[in-house]
N, C-alpha and C positions, 0 to 999 in steps of 0.2 A: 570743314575739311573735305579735302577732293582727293579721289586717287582716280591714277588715270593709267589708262592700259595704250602704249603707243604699237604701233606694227613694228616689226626687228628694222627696218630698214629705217622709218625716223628714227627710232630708239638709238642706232647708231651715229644717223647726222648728228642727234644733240649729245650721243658723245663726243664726237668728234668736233662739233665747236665747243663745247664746254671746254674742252684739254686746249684748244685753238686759244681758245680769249680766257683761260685760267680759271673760268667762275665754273660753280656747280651747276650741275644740270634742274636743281629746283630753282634757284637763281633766274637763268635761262626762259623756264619755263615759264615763271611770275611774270618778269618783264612783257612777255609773250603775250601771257592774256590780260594783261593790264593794257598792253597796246591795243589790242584787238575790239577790247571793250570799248575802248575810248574810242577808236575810228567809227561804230556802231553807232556809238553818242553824240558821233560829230555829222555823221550821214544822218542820222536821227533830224539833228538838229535844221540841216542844208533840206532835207525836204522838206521841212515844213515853211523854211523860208521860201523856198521855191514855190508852194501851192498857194504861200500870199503872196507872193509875186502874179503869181496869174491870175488869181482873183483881182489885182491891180489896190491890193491892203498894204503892202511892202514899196515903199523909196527907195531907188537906187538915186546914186551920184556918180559923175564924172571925174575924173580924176582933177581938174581941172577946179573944178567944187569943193572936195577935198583940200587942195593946195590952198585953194584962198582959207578955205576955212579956218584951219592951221598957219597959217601967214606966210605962207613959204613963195 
């Protein structure tokens, strides 16, 4: 369980898209940090490919490689 204390001024953007796009402002919220979390997890993820990329641990391909690969 979270509670969260927002400033008057978010407090009213998310009411005002919650009444915008009909859902609840916990609704709203979830979506929000579920998003947030995930982009974390995905830069998480890109730097670490990144850091075997420059250590030269990581393959890339050309798109060209790709296509044959897949038969295209």
């Amino acid at each position: 369980m979270v509670t969260l204390r927002l400033p008057p001024k978010t407090e009213r953007m998310l009411e005002r898209t919650a009444k915008m796009q009909g859902r609840t402002k916990l609704a709203l919220v979830r979506e929000a940090v579920v998003e947030k979390l995930e982009d974390i997890e995905d830069m998480a993820a890109s730097d670490a490919v990144m850091r075997r990329l420059a250590r030269g641990k990581e393959r890339t391909y050309s798109a060209a490689e790709v296509k044959r690969a897949v038969g295209l």
